[in-house]
Every structure is written in C-alpha cells, then in structure tokens.
C-alpha positions as CSV (number, residue, x, y, z in Angstrom):
1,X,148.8,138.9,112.5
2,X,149.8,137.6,116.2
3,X,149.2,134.0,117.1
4,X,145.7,132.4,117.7
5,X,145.9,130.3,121.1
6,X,144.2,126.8,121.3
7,X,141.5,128.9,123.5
8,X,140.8,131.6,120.5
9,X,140.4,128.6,118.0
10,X,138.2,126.5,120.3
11,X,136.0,129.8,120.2
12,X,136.0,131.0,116.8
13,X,134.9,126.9,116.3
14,X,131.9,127.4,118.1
15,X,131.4,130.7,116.7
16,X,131.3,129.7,113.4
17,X,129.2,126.7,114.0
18,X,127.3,128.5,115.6
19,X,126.3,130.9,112.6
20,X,126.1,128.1,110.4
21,X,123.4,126.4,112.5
22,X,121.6,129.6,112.3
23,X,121.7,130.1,108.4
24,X,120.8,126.6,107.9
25,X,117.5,127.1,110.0
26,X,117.0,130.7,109.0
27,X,117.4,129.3,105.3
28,X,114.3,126.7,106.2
29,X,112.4,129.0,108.0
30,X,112.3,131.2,104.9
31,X,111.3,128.3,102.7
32,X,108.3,127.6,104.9
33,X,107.1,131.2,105.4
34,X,104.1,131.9,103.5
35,X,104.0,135.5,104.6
36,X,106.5,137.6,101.5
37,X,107.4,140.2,104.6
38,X,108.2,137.2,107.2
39,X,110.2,135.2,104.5
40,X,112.4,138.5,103.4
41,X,113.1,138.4,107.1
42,X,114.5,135.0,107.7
43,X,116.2,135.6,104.5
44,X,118.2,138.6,105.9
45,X,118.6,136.8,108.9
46,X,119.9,134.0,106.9
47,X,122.3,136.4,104.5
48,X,123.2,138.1,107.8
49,X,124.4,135.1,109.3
50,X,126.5,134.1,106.4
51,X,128.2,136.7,106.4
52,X,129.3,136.7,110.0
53,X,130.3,133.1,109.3
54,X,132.6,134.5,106.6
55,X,134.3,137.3,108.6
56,X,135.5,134.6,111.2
57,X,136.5,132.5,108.7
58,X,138.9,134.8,107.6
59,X,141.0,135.1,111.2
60,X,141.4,130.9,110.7
C-alpha cells in the first residue's frame, strides 16, 4: 500500500469520528424507539455505520 499524506489521515480522522458519532446516536435512537419497525431502523443504521467505521479503520 502507497503512503497516507498528513492530508488523507486528517480525513480518514474525521471520517471515522464522524461514523462513530452517528452509531453512538443511532444506538440511542434505537433504545428510545417504541415503534419495533422504527427501532430495527436505527439499528441498521447503527450496524451500518459500524461497519463503515471498520472499513476505514483498516487503511490506518
């Protein structure tokens, strides 16, 4: 794999901060939701988010 710049890391830093924010809140939105259809949503949103997290941790 080629170098990461100081740029591409700065990024990937808010990238993945960025999709942790939004499984932590997806995560609570879930917990809150009354509705079985609305809290399997935030759920996959959650899961989704995760996982995105996960594929950029992998270029660090």
């Amino acid at each position: 794999m080629s170098e990461i710049s100081v740029l591409d890391l700065q990024n990937l830093r808010h990238l993945i901060g960025g999709f942790d924010t939004c499984h932590c809140k997806m995560q609570d939105y879930a917990a809150q939701a009354k509705d079985p259809e609305i809290k399997q949503l935030f759920q996959d949103a959650a899961n989704s988010a995760m996982k995105n997290k996960q594929d950029l941790m992998k270029f660090l």
